[in-house]
N, C-alpha and C positions, 0 to 999 in steps of 0.2 A: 147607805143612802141617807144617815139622819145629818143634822148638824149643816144642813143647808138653807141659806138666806132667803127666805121667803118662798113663796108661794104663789101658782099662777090661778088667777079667779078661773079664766076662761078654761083651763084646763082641770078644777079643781068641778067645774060645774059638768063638764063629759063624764068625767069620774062618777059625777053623783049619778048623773042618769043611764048611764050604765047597771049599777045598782038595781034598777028597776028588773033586769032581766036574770030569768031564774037559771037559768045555763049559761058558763062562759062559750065564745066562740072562739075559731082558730082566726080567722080573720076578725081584728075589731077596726071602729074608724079611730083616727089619728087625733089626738088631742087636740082643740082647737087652738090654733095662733093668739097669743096676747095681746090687746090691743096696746096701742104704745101709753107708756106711761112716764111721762118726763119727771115726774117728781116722786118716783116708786122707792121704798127706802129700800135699801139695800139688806139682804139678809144671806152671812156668809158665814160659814165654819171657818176654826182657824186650824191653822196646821198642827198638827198634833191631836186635830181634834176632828178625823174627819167622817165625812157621814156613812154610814153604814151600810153596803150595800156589799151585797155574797161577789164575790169573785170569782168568778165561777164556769162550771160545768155545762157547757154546752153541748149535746149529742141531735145531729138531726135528728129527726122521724119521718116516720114513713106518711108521706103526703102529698098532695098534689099539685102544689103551688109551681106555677109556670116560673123560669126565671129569665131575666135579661144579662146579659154582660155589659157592667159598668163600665159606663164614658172610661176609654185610656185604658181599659182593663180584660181586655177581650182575652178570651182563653185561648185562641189559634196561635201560636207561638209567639208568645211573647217575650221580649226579651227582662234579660236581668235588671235594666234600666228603667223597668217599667213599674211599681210600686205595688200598680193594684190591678196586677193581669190573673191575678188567682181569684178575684173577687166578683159576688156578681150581687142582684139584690131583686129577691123574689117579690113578685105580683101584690103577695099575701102572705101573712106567716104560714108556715107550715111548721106546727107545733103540735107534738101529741097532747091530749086531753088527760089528764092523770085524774082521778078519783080522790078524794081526801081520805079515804082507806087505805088506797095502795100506797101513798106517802108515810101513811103511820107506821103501815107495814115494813117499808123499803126503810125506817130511821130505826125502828122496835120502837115504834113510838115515843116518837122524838125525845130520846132516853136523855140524860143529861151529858153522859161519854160519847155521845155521837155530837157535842154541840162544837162547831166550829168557829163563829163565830157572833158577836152581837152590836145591832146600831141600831139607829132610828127608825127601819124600817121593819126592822125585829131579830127573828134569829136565824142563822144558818146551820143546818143540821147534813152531814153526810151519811151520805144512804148508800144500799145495792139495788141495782134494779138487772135483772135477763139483759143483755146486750144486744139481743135479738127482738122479742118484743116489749121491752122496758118493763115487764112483772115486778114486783119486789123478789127480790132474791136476798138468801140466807147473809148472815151480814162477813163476807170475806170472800162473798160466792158471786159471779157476774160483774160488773163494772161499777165504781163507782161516780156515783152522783154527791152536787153539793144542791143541799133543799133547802132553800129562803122560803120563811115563813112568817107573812105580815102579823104586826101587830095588830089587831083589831083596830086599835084607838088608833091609828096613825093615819090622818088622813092625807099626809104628805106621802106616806108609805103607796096607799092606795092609788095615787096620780105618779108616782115612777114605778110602781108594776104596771099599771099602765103602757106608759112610755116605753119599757124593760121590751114587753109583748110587742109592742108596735116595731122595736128599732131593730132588734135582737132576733126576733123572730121572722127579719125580712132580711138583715144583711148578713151574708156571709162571706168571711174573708179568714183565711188562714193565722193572721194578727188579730181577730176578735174573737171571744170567748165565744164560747156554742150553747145558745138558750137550747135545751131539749123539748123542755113543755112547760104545761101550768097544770093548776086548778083553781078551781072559783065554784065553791059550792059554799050555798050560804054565805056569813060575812069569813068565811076562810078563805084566802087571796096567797097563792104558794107559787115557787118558780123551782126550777128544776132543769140545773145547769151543768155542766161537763167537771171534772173533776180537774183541779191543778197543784198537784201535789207537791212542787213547791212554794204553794205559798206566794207572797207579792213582793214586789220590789221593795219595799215599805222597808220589811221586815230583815230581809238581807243586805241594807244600806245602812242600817242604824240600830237593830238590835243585835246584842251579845249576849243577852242571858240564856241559859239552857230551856229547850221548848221539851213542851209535854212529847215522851217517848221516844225524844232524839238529843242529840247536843245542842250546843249552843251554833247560832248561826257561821258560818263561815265566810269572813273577805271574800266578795267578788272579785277574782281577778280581771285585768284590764280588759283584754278579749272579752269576757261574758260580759261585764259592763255594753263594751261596742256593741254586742250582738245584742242584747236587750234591748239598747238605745235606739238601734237597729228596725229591730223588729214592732218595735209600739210607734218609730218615726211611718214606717211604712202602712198600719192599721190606720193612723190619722191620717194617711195621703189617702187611702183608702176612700173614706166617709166624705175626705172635700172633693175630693173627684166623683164625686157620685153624682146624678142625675141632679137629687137635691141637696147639691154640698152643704149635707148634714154635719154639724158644728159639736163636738162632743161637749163640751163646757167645763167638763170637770177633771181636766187631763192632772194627773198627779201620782207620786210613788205607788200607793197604796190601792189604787185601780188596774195596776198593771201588774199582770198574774201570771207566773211562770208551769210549764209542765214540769217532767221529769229532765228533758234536754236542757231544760232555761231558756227556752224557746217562749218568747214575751208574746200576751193577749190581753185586747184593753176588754177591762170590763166595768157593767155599772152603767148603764145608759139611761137613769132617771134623771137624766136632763140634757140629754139630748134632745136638739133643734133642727127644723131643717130650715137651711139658709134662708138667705134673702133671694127673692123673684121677680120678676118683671123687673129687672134693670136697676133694680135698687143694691146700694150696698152693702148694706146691713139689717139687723132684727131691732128693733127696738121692744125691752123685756124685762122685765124685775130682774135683780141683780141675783142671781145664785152661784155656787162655787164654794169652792175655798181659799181663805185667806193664805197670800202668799203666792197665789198659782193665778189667780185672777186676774186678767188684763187690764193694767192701769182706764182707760177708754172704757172697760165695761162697765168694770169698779164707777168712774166716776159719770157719767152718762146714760148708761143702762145699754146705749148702742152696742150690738153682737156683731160681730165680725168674722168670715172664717178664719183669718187670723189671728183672732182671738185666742183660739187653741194653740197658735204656735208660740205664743207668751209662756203658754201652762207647760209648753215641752222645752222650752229656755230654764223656764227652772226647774224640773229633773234634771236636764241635763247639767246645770250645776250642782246640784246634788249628785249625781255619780259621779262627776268629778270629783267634788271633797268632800263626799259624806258625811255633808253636815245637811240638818234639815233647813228647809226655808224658812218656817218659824219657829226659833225657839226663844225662849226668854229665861233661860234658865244659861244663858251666853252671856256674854262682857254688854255692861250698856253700850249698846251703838252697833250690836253683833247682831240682836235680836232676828232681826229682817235679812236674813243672807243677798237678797239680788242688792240691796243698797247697799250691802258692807264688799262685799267679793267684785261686786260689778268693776270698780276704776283699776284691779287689779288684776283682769284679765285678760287684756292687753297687751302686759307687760310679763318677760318671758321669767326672768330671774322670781318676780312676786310669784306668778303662777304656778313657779316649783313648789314654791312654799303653801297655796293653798290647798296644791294636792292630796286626797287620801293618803294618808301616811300611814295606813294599813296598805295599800299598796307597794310598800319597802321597794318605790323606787323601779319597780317590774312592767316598766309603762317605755314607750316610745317618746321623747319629747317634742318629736315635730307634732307625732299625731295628737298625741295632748293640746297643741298650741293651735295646731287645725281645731280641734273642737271646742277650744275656749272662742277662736272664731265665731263660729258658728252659733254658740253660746250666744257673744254677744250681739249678733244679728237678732236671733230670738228675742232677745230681752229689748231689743228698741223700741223707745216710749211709742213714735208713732208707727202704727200699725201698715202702714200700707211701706214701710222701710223693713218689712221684715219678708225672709224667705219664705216659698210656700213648702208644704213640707214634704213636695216632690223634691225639690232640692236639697232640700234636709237630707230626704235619705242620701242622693247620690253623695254628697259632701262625706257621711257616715260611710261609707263604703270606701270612700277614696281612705280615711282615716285608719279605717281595717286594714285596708292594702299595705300602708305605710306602718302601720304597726308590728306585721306579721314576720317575726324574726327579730325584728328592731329591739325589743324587750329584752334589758339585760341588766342586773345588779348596780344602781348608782341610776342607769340611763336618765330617770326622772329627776334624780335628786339633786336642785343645782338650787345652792346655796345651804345658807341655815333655817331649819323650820323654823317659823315662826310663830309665836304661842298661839296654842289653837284652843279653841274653847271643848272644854269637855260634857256636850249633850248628852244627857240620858237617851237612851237608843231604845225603841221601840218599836213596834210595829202592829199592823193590822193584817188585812187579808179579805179577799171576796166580795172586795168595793165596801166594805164593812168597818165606818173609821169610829171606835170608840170615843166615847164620851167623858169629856178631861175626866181628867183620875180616874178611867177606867183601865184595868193594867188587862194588857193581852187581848187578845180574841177576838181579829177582827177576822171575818169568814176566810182562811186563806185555806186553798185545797187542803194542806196537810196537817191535822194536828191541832194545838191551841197555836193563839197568836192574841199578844196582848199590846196594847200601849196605853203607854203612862202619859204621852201627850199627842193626845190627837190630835190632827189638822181642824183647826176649826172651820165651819162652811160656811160662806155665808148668807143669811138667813134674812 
């Protein structure tokens, strides 16, 4: 969560007066809306550099919140077509209330080998807690949790655990991480989320060095790409289909958090929005994000769009195509910005060979490839209202699947001569947690250390 462009008054002032009250609740009220600000400067991390927030562990608890089944997502048999028929979004959070004991308890008090990772909003430590009533349990004994743990000082921190409680603790969807609880005693502000033990997209896109107590990251092949691509296109149809097609904002590699399947969940929702109402078609809001993922339109206007998000998912999804990040500056001048260097060329079938992952050796389909640079470049369309919603995103991804499956064969991809490709330093974060440039590793990702050497910057 750190490393993001600014700050919202109106939101920063709920936060304060919250403060006043000596017990957190399970239900709090929802940060209050920004008033419009046309000349709001822009405050944005960059890529490499991105903001800090746990990636993480979601377990219900046991609570009473009523729910509803989201617009288009009813649970009575839905079909496969449908994105967000598993999703529904309770009344009220219903979040267990954790003790700042029992979290010391469940880390060994937040020992420094338990620390997963670190950003703006502070640090992320992996716990055990009973799987039955969420106790601290022995550390290897019961289930594991990831525990983000506010810095004091961060008053940006304090306004997206906020937001985290509000969005986190109301939406549930099979593609979004699972808030468990919190606590809030004294200035101690902690969250307590579901374990994702491999780690983020981030970090299996772009890093190759050997992580603490494991090897070095392994190429994604093509399939687990689709299916990631998949499953986090479907979490964000999820949240605009929702009652208050709620806008995630900060859609990027290193938010999106894999289990033990690779089965992808978006996490980090301090700064998430909910849409525009009454007929209107956008938010008007201090610019926050990261640079690189950020919607040209938000970037320069401050105007929020639900489609705003599907910009942020045009550039992952060139990033898992060529596994290069969006920003790097350690590339050829003119390479820096990947949507401005890659864009004219993926259109065109012969270039596009050449952009491809080349740790991929070629083990890709080339229709479906060319299907998703499609798709790709819908995403990326300057104007926003020329871009797919990302109900269509998914089915598009699925048809891509389809045509993949079998199709994958030795050469299939590789049509022509690669063309030099820039050699980025490869890193990664974890648990919405994007380190702070030259910070090497350890962004919160379920399993392990996770470092990067170039954050996404956010902007601020």
């Amino acid at each position: 969560m750190g490393n993001c462009f600014g700050s919202e008054e109106a939101d920063v002032e709920a936060v304060k007066a919250m403060a006043h009250h000596a017990h957190a609740r399970a239900s709090m009220a929802r940060p209050g809306m920004v008033a419009p600000q046309p000349n709001a400067p822009v405050a944005m991390s960059s890529p490499g550099q991105p903001r800090k927030s746990p990636s993480a562990p979601t377990t219900s608890s046991s609570g009473s919140g009523s729910s509803r089944p989201v617009a288009g997502g009813g649970t009575n048999g839905g079909s496969e077509a449908s994105p967000s028929r598993e999703g529904r979004i309770l009344e009220a959070p219903n979040l267990r209330i954790f003790t700042f004991a029992e979290l010391k308890a469940a880390t060994r008090n937040f020992k420094s080998d338990t620390l997963l990772g670190e950003g703006g909003f502070g640090r992320v430590h992996k716990g055990w807690v009973d799987e039955k009533t969420m106790s601290p349990a022995r550390s290897g004994a019961g289930m594991p949790v990831a525990v983000k743990k506010l810095n004091p000082e961060s008053l940006q921190g304090v306004q997206e655990w906020q937001s985290e409680v509000n969005f986190l603790g109301r939406l549930i969807h099979p593609n979004l991480v699972r808030l468990l609880g919190y606590c809030w005693e004294d200035k101690e502000l902690l969250l307590v989320y579901e374990y994702m033990a491999k780690g983020n997209l981030e970090d299996h896109l772009f890093r190759n060095e050997p992580r603490k107590g494991a090897g070095a990251f392994q190429p994604l092949s093509w399939s687990l790409r689709l299916r990631v691509a998949i499953d986090a296109a479907r979490g964000l149809a999820f949240l605009h289909s929702s009652e208050k097609h709620v806008i995630y904002r900060d859609f990027k590699a290193s938010n999106i958090l894999l289990d033990t399947q690779f089965h992808a969940k978006l996490s980090d929702f301090g700064l998430a929005k909910d849409g525009p109402a009454g007929g209107s078609s956008h938010v008007t809001t201090r610019v926050m994000g990261t640079y690189g993922y950020a919607a040209p339109e938000y970037v320069a206007t401050g105007h929020l769009y639900v489609k705003s998000d599907v910009y942020g998912f045009g550039v992952v999804l060139l990033e898992v195509l060529t596994g290069l990040r969006a920003l790097d500056t350690d590339r050829p001048s003119g390479q820096h910005n990947l949507v401005d260097w890659a864009k004219p060329h993926l259109a065109d079938r012969r270039k596009l060979a050449r952009l491809m992952d080349p740790r991929l050796e070629g083990q890709y389909s080339s229709r479906g490839a060319q299907r998703a640079a499609q798709l790709t470049l819908r995403c990326l369309a300057a104007e926003h209202t020329n871009r797919p919603s990302m109900k269509e995103a998914v089915t598009v991804l699925q048809e891509v699947e389809s045509m993949s499956k079998g199709a994958a064969r030795p050469g299939d991809g590789s049509v022509g001569s690669a063309s030099p490709r820039p050699n980025n330093a490869r890193s990664g974060q974890g648990y919405g947690q994007s380190p702070r440039p030259g910070y090497v590793s350890e962004r919160a990702s379920p399993a392990g250390s996770h470092g990067s050497q170039h954050p996404s910057p956010r902007v601020r």
